[in-house]
SEFIZA-3560 file (N, C-alpha, C; in Angstrom, 3 decimals):
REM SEFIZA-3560
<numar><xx>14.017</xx><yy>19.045</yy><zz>16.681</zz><atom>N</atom></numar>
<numar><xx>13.649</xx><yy>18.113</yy><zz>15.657</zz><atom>CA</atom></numar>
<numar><xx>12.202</xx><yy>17.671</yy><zz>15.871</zz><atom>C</atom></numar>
<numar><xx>11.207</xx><yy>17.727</yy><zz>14.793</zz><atom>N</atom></numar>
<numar><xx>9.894</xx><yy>17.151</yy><zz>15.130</zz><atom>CA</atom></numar>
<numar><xx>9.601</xx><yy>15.774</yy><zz>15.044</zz><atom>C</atom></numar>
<numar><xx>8.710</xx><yy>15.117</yy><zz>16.326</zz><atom>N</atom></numar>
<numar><xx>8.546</xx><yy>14.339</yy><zz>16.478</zz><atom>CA</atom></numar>
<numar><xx>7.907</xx><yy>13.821</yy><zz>15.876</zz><atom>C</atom></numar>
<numar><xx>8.399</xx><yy>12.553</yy><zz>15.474</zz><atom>N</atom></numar>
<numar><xx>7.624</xx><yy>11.432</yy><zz>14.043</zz><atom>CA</atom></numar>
<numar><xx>6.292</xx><yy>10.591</yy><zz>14.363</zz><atom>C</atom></numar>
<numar><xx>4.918</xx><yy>10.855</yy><zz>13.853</zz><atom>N</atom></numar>
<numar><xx>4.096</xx><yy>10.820</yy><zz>13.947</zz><atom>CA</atom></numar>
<numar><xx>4.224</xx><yy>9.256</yy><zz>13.589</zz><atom>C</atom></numar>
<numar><xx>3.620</xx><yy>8.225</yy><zz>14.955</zz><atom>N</atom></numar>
<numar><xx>3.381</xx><yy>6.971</yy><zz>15.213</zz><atom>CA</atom></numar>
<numar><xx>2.025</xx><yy>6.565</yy><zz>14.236</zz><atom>C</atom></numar>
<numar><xx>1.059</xx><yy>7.578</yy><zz>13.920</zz><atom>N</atom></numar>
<numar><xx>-0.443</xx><yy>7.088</yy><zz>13.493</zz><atom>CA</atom></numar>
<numar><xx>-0.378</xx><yy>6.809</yy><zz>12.227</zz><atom>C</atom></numar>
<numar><xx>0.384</xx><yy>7.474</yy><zz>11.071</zz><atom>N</atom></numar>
<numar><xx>0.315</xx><yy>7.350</yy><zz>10.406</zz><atom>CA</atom></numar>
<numar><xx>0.898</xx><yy>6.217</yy><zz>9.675</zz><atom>C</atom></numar>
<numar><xx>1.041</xx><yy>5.081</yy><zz>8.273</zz><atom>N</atom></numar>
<numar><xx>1.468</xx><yy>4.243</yy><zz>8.110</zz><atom>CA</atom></numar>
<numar><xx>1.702</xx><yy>4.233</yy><zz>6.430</zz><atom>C</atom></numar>
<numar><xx>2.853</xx><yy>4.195</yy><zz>6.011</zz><atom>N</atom></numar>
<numar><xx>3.500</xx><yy>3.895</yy><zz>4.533</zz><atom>CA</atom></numar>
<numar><xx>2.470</xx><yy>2.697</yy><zz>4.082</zz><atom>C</atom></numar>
<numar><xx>2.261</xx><yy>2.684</yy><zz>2.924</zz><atom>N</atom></numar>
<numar><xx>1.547</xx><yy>1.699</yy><zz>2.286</zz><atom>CA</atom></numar>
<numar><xx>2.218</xx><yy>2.079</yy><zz>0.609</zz><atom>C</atom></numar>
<numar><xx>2.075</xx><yy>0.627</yy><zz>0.256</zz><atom>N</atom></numar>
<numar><xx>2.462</xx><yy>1.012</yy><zz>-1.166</zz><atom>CA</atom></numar>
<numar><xx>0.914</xx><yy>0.584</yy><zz>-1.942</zz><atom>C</atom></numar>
<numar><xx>1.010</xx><yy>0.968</yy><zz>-3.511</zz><atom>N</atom></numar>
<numar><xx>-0.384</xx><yy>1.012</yy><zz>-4.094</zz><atom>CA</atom></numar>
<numar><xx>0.614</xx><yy>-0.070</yy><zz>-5.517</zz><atom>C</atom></numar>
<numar><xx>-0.433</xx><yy>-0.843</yy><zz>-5.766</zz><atom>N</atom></numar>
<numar><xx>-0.057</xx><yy>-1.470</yy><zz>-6.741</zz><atom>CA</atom></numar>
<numar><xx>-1.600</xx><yy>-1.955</yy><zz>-7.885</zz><atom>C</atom></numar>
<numar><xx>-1.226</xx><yy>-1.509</yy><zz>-9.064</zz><atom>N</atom></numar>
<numar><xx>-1.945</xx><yy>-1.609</yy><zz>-10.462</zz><atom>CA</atom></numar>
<numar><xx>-2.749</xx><yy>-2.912</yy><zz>-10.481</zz><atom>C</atom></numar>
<numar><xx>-3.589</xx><yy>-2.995</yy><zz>-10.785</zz><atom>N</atom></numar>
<numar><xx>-4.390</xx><yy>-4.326</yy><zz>-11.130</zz><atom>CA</atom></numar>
<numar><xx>-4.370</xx><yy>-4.784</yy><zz>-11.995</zz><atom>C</atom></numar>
<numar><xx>-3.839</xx><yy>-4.012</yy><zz>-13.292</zz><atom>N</atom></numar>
<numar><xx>-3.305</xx><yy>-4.602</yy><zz>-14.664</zz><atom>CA</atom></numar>
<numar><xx>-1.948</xx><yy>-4.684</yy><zz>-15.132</zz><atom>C</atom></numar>
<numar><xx>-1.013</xx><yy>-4.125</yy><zz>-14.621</zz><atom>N</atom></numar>
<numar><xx>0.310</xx><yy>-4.390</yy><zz>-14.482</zz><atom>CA</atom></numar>
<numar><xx>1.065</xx><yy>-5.043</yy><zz>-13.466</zz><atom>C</atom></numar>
<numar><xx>0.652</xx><yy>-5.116</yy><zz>-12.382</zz><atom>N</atom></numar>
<numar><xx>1.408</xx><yy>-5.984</yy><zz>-11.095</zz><atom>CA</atom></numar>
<numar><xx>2.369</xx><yy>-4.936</yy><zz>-10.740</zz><atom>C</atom></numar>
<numar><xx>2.588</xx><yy>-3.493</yy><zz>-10.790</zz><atom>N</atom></numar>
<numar><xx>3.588</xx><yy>-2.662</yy><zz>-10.708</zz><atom>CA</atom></numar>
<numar><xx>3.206</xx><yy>-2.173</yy><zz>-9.671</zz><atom>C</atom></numar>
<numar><xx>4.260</xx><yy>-2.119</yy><zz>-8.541</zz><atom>N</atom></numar>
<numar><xx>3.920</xx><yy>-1.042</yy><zz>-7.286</zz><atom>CA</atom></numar>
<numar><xx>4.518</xx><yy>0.169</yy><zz>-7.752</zz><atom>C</atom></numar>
<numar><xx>3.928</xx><yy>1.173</yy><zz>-8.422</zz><atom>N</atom></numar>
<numar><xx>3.964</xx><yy>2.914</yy><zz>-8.763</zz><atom>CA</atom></numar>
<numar><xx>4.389</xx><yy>3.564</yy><zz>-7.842</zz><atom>C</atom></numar>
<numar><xx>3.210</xx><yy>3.779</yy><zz>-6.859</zz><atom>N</atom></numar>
<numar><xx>2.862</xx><yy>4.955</yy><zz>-5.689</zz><atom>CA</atom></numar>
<numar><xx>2.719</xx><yy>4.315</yy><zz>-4.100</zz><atom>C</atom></numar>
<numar><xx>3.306</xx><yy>5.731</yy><zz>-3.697</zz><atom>N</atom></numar>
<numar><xx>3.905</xx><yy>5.210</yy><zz>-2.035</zz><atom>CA</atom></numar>
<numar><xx>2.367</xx><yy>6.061</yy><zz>-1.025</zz><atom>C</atom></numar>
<numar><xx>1.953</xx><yy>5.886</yy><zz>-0.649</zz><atom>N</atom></numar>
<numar><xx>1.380</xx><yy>6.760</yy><zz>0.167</zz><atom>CA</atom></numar>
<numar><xx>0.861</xx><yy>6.663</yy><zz>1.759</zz><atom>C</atom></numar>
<numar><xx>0.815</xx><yy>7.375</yy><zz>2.560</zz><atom>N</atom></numar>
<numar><xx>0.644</xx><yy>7.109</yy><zz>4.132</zz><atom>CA</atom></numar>
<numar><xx>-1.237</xx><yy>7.232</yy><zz>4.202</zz><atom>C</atom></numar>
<numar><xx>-1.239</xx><yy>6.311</yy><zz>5.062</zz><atom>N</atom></numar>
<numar><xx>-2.771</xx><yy>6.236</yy><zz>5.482</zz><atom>CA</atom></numar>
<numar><xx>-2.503</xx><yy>6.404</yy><zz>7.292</zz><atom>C</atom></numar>
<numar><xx>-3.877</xx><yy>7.134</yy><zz>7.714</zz><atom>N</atom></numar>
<numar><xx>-3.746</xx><yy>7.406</yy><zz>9.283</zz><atom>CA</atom></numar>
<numar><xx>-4.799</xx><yy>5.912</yy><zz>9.950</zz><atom>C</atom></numar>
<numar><xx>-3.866</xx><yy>4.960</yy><zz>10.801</zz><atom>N</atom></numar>
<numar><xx>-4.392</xx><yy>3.752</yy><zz>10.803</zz><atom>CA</atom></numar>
<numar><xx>-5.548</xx><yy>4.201</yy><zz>12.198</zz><atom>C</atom></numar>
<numar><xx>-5.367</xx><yy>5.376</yy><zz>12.796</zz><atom>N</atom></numar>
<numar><xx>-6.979</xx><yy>5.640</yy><zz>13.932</zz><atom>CA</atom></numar>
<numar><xx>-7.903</xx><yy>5.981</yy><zz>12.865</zz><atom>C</atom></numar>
<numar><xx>-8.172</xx><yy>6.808</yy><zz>11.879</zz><atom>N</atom></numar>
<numar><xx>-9.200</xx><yy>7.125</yy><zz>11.140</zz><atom>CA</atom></numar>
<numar><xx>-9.914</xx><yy>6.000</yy><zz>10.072</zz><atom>C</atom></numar>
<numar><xx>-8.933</xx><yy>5.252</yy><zz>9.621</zz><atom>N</atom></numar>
<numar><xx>-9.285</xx><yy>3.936</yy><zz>8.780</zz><atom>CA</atom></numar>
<numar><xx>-8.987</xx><yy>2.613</yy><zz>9.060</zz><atom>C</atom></numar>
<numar><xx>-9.472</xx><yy>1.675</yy><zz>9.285</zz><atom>N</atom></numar>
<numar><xx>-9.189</xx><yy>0.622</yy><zz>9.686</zz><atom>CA</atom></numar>
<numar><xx>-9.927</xx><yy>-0.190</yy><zz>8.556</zz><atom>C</atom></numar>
<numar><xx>-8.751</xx><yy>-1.549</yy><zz>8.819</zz><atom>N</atom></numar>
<numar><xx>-8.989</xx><yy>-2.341</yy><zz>7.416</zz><atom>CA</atom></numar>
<numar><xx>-10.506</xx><yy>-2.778</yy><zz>7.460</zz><atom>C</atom></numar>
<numar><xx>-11.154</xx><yy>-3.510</yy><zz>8.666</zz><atom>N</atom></numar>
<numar><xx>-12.098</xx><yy>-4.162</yy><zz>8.779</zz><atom>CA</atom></numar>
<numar><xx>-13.011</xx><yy>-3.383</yy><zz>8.598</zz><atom>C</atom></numar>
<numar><xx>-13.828</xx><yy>-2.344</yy><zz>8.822</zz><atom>N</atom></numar>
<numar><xx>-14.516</xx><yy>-1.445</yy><zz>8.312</zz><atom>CA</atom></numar>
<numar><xx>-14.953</xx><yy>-0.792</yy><zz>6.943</zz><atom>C</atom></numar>
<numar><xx>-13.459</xx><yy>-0.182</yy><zz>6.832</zz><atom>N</atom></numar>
<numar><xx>-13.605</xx><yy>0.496</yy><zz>5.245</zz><atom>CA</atom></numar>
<numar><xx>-12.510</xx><yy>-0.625</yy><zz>4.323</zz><atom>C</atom></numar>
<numar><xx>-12.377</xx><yy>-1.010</yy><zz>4.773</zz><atom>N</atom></numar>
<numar><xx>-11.366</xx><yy>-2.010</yy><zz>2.896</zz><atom>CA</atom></numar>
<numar><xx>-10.258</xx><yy>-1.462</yy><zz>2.793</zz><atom>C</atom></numar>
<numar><xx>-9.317</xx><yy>-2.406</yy><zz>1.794</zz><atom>N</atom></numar>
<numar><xx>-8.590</xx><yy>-1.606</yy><zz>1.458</zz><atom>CA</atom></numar>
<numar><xx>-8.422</xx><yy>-0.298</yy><zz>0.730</zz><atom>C</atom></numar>
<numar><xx>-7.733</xx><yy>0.783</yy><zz>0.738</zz><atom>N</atom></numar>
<numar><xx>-7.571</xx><yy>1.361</yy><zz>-0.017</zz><atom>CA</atom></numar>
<numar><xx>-7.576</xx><yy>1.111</yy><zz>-1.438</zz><atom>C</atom></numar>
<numar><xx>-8.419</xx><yy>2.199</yy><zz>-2.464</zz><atom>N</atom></numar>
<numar><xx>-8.323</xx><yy>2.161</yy><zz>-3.397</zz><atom>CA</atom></numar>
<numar><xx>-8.273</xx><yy>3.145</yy><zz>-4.273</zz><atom>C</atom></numar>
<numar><xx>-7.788</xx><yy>3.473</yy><zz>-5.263</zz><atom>N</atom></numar>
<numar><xx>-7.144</xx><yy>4.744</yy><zz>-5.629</zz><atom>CA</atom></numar>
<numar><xx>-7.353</xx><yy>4.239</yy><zz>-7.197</zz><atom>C</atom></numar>
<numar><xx>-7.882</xx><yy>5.397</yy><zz>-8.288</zz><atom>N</atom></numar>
<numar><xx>-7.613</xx><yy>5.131</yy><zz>-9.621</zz><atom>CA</atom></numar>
<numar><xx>-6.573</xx><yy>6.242</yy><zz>-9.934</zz><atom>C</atom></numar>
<numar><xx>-5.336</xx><yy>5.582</yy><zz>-10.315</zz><atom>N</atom></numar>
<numar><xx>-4.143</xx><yy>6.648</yy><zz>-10.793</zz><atom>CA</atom></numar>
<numar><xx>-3.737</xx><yy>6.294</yy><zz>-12.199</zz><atom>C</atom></numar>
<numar><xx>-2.952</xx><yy>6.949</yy><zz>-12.805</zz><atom>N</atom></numar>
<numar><xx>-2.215</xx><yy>6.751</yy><zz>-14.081</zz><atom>CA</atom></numar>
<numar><xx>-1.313</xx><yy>5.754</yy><zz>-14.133</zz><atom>C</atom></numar>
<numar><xx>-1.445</xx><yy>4.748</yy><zz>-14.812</zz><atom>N</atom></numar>
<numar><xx>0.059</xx><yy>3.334</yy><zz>-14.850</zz><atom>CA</atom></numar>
<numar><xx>0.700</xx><yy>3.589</yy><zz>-15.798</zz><atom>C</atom></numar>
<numar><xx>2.311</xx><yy>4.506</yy><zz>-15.586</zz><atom>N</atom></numar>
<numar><xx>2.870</xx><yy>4.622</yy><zz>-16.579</zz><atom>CA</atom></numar>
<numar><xx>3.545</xx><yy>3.509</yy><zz>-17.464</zz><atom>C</atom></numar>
<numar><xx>3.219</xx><yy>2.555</yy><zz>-17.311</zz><atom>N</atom></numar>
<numar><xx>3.523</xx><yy>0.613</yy><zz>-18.011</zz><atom>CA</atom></numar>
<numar><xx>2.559</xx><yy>0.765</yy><zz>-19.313</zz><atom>C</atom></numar>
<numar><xx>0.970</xx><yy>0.907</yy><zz>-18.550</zz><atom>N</atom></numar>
<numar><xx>0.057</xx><yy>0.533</yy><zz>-19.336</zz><atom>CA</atom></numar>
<numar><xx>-0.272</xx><yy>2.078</yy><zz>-20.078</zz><atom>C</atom></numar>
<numar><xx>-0.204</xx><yy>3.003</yy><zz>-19.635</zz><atom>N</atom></numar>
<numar><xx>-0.270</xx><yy>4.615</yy><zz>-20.195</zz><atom>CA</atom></numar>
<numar><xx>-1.408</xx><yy>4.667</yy><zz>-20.134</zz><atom>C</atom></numar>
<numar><xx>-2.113</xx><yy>4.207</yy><zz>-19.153</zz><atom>N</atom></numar>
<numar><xx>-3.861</xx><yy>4.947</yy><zz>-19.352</zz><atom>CA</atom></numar>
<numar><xx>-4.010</xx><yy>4.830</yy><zz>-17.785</zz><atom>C</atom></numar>
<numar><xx>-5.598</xx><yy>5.304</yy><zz>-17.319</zz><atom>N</atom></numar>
<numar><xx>-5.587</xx><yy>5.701</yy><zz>-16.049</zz><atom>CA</atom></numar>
<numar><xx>-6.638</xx><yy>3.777</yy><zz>-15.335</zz><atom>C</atom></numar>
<numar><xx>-5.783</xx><yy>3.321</yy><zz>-14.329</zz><atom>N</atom></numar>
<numar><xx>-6.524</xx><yy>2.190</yy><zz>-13.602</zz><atom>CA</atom></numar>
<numar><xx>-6.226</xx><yy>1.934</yy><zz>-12.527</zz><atom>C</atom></numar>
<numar><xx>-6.860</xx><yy>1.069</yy><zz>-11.591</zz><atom>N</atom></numar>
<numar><xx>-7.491</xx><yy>0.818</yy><zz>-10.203</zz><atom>CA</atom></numar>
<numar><xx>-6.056</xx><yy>0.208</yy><zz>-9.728</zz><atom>C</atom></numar>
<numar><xx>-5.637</xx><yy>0.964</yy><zz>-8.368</zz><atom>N</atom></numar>
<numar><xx>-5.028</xx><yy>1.308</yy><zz>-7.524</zz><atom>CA</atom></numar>
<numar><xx>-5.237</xx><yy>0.344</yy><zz>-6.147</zz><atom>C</atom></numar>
<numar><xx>-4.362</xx><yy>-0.627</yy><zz>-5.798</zz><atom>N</atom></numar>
<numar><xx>-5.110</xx><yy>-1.354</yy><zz>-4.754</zz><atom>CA</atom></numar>
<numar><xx>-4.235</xx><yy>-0.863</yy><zz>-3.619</zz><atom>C</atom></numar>
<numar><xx>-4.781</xx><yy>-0.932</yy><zz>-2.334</zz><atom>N</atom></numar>
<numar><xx>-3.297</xx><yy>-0.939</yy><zz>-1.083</zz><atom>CA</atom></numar>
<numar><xx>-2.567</xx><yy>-2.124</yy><zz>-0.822</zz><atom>C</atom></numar>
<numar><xx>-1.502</xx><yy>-2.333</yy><zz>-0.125</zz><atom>N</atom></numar>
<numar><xx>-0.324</xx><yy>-3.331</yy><zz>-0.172</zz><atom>CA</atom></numar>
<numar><xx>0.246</xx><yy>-2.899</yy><zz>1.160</zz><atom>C</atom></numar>
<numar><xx>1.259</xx><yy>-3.966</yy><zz>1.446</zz><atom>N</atom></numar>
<numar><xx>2.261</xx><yy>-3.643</yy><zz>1.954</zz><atom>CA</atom></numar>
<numar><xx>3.453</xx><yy>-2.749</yy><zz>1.594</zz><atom>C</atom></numar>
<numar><xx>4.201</xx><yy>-1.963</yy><zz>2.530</zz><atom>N</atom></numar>
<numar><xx>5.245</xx><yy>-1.520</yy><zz>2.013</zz><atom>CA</atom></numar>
<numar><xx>6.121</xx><yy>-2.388</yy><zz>1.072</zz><atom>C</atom></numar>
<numar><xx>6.624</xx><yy>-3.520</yy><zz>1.592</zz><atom>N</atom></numar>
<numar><xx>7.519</xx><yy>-4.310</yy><zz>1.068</zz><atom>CA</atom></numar>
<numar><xx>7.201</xx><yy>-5.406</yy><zz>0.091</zz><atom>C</atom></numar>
<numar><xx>5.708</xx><yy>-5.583</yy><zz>0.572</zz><atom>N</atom></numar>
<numar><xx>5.704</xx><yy>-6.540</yy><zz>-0.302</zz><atom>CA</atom></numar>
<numar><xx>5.880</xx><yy>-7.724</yy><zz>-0.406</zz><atom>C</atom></numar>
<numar><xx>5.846</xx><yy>-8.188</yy><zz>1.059</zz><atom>N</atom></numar>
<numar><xx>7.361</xx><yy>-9.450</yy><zz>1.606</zz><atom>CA</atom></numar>
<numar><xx>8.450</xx><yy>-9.952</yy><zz>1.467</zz><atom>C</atom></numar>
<numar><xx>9.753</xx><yy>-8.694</yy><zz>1.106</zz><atom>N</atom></numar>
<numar><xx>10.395</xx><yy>-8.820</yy><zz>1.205</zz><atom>CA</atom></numar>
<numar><xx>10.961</xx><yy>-8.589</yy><zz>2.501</zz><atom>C</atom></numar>
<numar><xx>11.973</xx><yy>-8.847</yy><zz>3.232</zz><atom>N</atom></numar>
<numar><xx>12.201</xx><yy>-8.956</yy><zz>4.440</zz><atom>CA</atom></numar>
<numar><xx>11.732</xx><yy>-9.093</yy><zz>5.227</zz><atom>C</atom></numar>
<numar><xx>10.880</xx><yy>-9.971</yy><zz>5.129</zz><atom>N</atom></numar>
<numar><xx>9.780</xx><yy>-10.491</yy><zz>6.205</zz><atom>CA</atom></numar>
<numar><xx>10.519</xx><yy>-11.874</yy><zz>6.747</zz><atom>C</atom></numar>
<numar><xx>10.134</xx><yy>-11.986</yy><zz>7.959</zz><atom>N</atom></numar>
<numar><xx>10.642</xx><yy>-13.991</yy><zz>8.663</zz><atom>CA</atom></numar>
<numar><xx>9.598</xx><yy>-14.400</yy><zz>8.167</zz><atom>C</atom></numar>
<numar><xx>10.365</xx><yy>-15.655</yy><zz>7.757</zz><atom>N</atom></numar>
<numar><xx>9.517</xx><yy>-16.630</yy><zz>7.387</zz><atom>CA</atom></numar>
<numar><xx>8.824</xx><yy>-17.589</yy><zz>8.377</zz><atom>C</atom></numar>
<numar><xx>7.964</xx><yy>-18.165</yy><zz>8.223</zz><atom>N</atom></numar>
<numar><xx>7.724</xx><yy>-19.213</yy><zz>9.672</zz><atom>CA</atom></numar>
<numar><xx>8.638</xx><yy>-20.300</yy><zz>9.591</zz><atom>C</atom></numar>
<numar><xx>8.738</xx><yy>-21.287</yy><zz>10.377</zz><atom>N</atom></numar>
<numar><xx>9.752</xx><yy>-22.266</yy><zz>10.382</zz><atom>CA</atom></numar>
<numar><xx>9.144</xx><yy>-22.873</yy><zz>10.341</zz><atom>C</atom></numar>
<numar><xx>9.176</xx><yy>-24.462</yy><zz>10.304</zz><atom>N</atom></numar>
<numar><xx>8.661</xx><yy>-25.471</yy><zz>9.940</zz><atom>CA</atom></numar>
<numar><xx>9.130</xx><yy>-26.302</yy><zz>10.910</zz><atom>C</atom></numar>
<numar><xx>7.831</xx><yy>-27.278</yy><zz>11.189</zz><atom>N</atom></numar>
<numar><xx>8.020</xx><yy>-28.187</yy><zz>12.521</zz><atom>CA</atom></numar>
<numar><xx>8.167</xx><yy>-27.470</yy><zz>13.986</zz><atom>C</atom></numar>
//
């Protein structure tokens, strides 16, 4: 079985004019790092809006299943 490559990292891409997370894609976190180059940005097709626009990076989830902090 091949061994699952640690470098690489799921990111989801979400529309700047629809709020829709579309597209899933892996970024290699040794070659790009946030502080340097930015987030990812990608112009793809929004099948919501049917024309082609700006692509931001995200979290996978999105914060869902994330802990919350506690309070106090």
């Amino acid at each position: 079985m091949a061994k699952k490559n640690t470098k690489r990292k799921l990111i989801g891409l979400v529309s700047n004019s629809s709020k829709h997370r579309t597209y899933y894609t892996t970024i290699n976190t040794q070659n790009r790092t946030n502080k340097g180059q930015g987030n990812l940005t990608l112009r793809k097709y929004d099948p919501i809006k049917r024309k082609h626009v700006t692509y931001v990076q995200t979290k996978k989830n999105l914060g869902r299943n994330e802990v919350k902090a506690r309070k106090g």
